[in-house]
C-alpha positions in Angstrom: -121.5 -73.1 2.2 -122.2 -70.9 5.2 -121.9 -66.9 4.9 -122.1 -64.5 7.7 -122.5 -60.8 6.2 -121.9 -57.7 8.3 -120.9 -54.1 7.3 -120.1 -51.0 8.8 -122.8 -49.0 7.1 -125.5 -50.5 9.8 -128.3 -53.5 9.1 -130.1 -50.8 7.2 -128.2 -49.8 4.6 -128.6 -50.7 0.6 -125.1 -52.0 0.5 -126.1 -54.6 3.4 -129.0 -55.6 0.8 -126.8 -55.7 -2.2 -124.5 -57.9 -0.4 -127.4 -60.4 1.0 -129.0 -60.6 -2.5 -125.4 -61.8 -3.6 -124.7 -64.0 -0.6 -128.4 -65.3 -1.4 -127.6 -66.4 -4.6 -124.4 -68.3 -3.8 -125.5 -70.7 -0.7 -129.2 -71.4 1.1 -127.0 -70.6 4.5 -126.7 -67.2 5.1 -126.7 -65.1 8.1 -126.0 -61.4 8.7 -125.0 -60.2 11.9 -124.5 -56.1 11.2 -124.4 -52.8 13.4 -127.7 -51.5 14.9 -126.5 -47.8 13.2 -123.4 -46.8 11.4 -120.0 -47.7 12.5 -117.7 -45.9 9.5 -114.4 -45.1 10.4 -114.4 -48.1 13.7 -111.5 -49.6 12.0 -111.2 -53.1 13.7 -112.3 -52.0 17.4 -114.0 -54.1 19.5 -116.4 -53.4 22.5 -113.5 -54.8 24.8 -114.6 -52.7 27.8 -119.2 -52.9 28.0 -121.0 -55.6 26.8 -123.4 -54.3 23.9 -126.6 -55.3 23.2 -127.6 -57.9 20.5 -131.6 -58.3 19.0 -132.8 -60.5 16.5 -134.8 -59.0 13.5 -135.9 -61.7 11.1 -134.7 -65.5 10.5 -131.3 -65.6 10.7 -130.9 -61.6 10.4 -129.3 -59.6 14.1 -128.1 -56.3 14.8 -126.1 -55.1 17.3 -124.9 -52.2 19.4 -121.2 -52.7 17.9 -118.7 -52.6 15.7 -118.2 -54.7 12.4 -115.8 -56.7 14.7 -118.0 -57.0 17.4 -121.1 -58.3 14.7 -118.0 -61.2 13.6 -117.4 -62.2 16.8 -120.7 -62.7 18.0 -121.7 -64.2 14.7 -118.9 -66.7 15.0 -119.4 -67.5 18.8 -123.0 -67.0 19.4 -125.4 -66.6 16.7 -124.3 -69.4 14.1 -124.9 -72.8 14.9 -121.6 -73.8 13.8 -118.7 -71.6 12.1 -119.1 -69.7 8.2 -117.4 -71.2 5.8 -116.9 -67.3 4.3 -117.5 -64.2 6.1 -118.9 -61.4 3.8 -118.3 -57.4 4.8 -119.9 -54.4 3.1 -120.7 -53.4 0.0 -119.8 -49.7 1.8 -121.0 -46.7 0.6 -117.7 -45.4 -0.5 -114.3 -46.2 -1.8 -112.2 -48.1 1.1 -109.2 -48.0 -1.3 -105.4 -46.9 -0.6 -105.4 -45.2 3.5 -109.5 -45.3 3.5 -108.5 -49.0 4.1 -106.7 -47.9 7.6 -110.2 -46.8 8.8 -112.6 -48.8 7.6 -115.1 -50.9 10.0 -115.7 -52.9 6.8 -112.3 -53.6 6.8 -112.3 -53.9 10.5 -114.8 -56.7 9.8 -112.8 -58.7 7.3 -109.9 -58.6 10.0 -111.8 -60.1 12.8 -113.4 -62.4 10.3 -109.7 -63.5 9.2 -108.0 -63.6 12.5 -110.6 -66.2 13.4 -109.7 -68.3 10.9 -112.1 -67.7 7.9 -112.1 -66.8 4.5 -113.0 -63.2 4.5 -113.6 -60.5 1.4 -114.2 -57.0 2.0 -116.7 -54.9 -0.6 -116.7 -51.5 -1.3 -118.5 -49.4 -4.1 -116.3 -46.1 -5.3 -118.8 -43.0 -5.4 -118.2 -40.4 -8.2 -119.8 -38.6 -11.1 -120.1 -42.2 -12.8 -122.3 -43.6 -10.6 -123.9 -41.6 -7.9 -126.8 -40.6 -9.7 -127.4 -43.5 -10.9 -131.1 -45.0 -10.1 -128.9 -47.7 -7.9 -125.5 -46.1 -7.0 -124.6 -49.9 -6.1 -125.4 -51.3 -9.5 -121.4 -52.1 -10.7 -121.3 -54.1 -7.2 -124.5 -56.0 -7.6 -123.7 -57.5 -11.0 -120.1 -57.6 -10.8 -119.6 -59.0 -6.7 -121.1 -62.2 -6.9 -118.0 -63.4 -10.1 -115.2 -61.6 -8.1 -116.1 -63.5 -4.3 -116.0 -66.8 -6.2 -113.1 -66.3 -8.0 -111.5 -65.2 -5.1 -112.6 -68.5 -3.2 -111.5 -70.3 -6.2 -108.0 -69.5 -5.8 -107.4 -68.7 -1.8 -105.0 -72.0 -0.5 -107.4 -73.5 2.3 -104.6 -73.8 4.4 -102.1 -71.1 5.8 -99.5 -70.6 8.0 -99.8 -67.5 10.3 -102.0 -64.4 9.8 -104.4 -65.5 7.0 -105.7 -63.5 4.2 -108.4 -61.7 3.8 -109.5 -59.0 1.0 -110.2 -55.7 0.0 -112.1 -55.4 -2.7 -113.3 -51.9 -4.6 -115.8 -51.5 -7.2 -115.3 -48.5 -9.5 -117.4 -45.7 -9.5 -119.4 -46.0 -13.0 -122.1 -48.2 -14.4 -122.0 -51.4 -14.1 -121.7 -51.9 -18.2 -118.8 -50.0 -17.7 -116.7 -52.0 -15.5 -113.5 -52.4 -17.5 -112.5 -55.9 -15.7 -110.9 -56.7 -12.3 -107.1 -56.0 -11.3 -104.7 -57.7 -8.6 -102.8 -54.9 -7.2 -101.2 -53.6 -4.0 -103.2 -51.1 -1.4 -102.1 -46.9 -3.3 -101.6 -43.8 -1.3 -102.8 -40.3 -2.3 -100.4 -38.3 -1.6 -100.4 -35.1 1.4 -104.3 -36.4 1.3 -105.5 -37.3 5.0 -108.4 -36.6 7.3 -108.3 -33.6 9.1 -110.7 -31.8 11.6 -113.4 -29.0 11.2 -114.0 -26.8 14.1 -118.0 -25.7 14.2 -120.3 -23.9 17.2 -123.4 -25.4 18.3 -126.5 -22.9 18.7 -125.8 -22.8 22.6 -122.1 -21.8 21.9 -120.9 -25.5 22.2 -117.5 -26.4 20.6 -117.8 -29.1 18.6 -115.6 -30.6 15.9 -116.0 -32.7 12.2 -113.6 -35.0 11.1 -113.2 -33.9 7.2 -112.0 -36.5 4.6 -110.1 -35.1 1.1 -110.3 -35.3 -2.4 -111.4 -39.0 -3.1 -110.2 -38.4 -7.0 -107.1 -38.1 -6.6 -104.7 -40.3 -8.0 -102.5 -43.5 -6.2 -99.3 -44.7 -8.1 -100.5 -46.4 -11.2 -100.8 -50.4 -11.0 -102.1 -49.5 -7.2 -106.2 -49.8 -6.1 -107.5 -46.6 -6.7 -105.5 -45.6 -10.0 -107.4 -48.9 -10.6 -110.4 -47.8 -9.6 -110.5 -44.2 -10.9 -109.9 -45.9 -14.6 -113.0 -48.2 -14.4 -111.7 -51.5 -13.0 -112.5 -53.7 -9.7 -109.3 -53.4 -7.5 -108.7 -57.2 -5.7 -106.2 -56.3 -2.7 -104.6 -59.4 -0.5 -103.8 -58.5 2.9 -103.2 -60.0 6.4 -103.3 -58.8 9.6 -99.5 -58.2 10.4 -97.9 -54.2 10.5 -94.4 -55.5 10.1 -92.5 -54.0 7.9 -90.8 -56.6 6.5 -88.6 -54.8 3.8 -86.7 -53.2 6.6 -86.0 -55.8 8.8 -82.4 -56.2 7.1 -82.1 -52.4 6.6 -82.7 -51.5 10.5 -80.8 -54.6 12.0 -78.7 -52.0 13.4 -81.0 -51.2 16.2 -80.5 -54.7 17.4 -77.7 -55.7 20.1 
């Protein structure tokens, strides 16, 4: 089996390592392609408008001036000698459960990766008091990713009409002994939380602006990702590529003539 590996955290971060060592274990094929520096918060965006500059940095190891999507694409239609069999993104520093999902370049990664046909699981690791002062913050995703991909493998249909699948996948924020198990479950909300801006002045009087997450504790619906998450389980979410919102297509037929 060939695996292509990217993230959004850049081709230096643990996660990236964590998700190799995993990758490693599973197949003697396996390639990363990753961001040259970090590219949270990308979403799926491509470098549609400049080209962006690619460099190799060991055997079958490349980073590039780009998003996530932009590492997929290249990986798929330059770098590999023939297309992955699975395409790999993460394991982020950080939750990408419930809206974090909308944002996400590791995300973005797992879209591009799916929209080109491929298999494609997005990794995550939850930060909180459980786990980030830890020795190895990304210990609940190192012994607990490798059974979760392969599962997930196990049961995807090989063949599918339309926009294919591709997964989000959170790993809770404790210890790795303290995993509870792994739950199938729809993308959560946290309510009247969003990102929101942060006005600061440079030294030389500059306006200059943050962009400020909130409260990563607080709860989704129960049975959703992060209620999952914030009560010790892995969160397994399905999703494809199409915004339609198909439970209002009967609702809103009105509009149409």
């Amino acid at each position: 089996m060939r695996i292509l590996i990217t993230n959004d955290d850049g081709i230096s971060a643990p996660g990236l390592r964590v998700l190799e060592t995993i990758a490693h274990a599973m197949s003697d094929d396996v390639w990363t392609v990753a961001p040259a520096f970090e590219q949270s918060g990308v979403g799926h965006c491509i470098s549609y408008a400049r080209p962006f500059m690619i460099q190799q940095i060991a055997p079958q190891r490349f980073a590039i001036e780009g998003s996530p999507a932009d590492c997929v694409l290249a990986g798929m239609h330059d770098v590999l000698p023939a297309p992955p069999d699975l395409i790999l993104s993460g394991v982020n520093r950080g939750n990408n459960s419930a809206e974090n999902a909308l944002y996400s370049g590791t995300l973005g990664g797992a879209i591009e990766g799916a929209l080109q046909g491929v298999l494609s699981i997005a990794l995550s690791q939850y930060y909180g008091p459980g786990n980030r002062d830890l020795a190895d913050p990304f210990e609940a995703s190192a012994v607990h990713g490798r059974d979760v991909i392969e599962r997930i493998v196990a049961a995807t249909p090989t063949q599918e009409p339309g926009y294919r699948l591709f997964y989000n996948v959170n790993v809770p924020p404790v210890a790795a002994a303290e995993v509870k198990g792994t739950k199938l479950c729809p993308q959560g909300l946290r309510p009247g939380l969003g990102f929101h801006t942060e006005p600061t002045t440079s030294p030389s009087g500059r306006q200059f602006m943050w962009i400020r997450g909130g409260d990563q504790h607080r709860q989704t619906r129960p049975g959703t990702d992060a209620a999952y998450n914030l009560d010790g389980y892995i969160s397994v979410t399905p999703m494809r590529a199409d915004f339609t919102a198909h439970d209002m297509l009967d609702q809103l037929a009105g509009i149409a003539t």
